[in-house]
N, C-alpha and C positions, 0 to 999 in steps of 0.2 A: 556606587559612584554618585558625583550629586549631592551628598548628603543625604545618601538615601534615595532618593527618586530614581534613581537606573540601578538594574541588574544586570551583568553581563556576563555569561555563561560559554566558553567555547572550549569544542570536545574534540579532537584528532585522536583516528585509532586504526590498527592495522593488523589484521587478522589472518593466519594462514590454518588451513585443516591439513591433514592428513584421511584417507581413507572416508571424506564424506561420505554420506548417504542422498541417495536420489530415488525417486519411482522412475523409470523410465521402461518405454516400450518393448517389447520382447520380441528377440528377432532367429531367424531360423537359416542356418548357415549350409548348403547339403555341403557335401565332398568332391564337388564341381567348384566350390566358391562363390556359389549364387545365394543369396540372401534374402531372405524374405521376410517382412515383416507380421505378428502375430497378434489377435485381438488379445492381450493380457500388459498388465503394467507389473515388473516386481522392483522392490525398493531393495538394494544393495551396495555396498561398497561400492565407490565408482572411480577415485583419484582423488589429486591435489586440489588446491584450490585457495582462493585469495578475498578478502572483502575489506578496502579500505576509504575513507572517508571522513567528513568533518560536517560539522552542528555547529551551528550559534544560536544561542537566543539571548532577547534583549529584551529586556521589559522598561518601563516606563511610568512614573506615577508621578505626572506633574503636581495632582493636587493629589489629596485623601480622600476624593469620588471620582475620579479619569484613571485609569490604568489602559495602558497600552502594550501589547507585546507582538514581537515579530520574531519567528524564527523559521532557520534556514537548514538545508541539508544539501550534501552532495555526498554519493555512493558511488564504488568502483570497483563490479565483483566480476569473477573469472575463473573458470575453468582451467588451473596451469598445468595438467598431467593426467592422463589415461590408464585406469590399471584394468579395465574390464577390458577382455577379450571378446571374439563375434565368431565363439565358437558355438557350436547345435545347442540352442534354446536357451543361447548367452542376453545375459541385458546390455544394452549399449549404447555409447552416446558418442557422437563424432566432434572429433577436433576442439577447441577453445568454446567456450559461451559463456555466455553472461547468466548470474543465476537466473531464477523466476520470484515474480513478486518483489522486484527490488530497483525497484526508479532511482532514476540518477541524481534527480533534481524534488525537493518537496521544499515549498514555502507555505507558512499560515501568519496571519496577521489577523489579530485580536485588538476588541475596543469597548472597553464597560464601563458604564457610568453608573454608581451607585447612588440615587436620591434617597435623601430625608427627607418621610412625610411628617406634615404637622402632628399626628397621634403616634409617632414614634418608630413605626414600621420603615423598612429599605424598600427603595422600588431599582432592581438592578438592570439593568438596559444591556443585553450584549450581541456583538458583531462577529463573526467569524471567517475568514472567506481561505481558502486552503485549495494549494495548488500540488498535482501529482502528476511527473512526466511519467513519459511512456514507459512500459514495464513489460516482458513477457511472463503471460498464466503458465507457462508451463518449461520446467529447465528443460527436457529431453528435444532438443531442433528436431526430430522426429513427428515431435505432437505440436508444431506449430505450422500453422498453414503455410509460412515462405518458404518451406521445407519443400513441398512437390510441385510440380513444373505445372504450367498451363492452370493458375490462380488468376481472376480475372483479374486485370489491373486496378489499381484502386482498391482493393480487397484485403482486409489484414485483421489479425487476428491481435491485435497488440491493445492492450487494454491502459488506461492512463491518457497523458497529455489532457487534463480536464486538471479546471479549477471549479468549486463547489460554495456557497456562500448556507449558511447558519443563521438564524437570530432569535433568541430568548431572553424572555419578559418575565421575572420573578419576583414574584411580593412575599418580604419576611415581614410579621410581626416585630414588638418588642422582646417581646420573651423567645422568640426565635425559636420555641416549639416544633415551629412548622413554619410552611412554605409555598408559593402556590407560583408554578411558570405555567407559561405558556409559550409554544416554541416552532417556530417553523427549519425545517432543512431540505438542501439540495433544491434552492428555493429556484433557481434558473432550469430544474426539472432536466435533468441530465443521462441520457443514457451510455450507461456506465459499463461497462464488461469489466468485472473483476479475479475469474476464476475459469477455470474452463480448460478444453484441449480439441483439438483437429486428430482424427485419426485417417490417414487415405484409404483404407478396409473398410470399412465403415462409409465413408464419403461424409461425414456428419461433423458439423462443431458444436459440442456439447459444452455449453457458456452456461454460469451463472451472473447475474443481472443483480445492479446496485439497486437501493430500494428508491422509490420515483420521489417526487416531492412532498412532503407530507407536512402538516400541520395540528398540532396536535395542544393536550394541557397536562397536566401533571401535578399533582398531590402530594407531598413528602411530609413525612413526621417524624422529630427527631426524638429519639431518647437519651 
């Protein structure tokens, strides 16, 4: 579009499983009907299921050294049917949910400025800042803390709702051999939970942790 200076890219898609696969908790059923739950996770068929949503991206090049891009996401995933049973030493998963690792809402917006030095080399300038809503680490509502009663308030296991900003500095050459940046990220120093599970047998949330703010440089060579 433009004559060239906008791209515009949008993706609608609607996805249905059969017979998904899950890890979920393992539970123990006597012949009373009482239920218990088991320290072990097994991955197996579990039901239906749905994932649909739309993308856009927009890019932007007013000049031949400014490029700009923005894009967008929204996801809508579901649990629509139950085939596992919660019979003795069945795996199980209650009612409808949303998958895990799958926010509703992600936006990024990008902004690079590529200079031309006087002896010939690119000095490229770029901006990043990316946003991720809330998401749960884990499908099984088993292994997520809203799941058992008397959780303090204010206490959640729910990783996302952060937005994160990037910025890198790279010098090419003429001959474009090589490359030399220099880069900082997650520059607002963000603590992040990206992974992880609550087990109430245990008592314990076993979380993996996003990397902290880092600033660093980098060498590339090209062949």
């Amino acid at each position: 579009l433009a004559d060239g200076h906008v791209r515009f890219n949008a993706t609608y898609f609607d996805t249905t499983w059969d017979d998904i696969q899950a890890s979920l908790a393992l539970r123990y059923c006597d012949p009373s009907g009482n239920c218990y739950d088991l320290p072990a996770v097994v991955r197996q068929n579990i039901g239906a299921a749905s994932a649909k949503g739309a993308e856009i991206e927009l890019t932007w090049a007013p000049t031949d050294k400014l490029m700009v891009n923005v894009n967008l996401g929204h996801l809508e995933t579901d649990l629509t049917s139950q085939t596992v049973n919660t019979a003795a030493a069945a795996a199980y998963v209650v009612g409808q949910t949303e998958f895990s690792q799958a926010p509703k809402r992600t936006r990024n917006i990008g902004v690079q400025y590529d200079a031309s030095l006087k002896n010939g080399g690119t000095l490229s300038t770029r901006y990043d800042y990316t946003y991720v809503s809330q998401y749960w680490r884990q499908f099984d509502p088993s292994l997520r803390v809203a799941w058992y009663p008397g959780v303090p308030a204010g206490y959640s296991d729910e990783a996302g709702d952060v937005g994160t900003s990037n910025i890198r500095l790279t010098y090419t050459p003429t001959d474009s051999k090589w490359d030399l940046a220099f880069f900082g990220t997650n520059l607002e120093d963000k603590y992040i939970l990206n992974s992880g599970f609550f087990h109430g047998i245990w008592g314990f949330d076993f979380a993996t942790v996003a990397r902290p703010r880092e600033f660093g440089a980098s060498l590339t060579f090209h062949f």
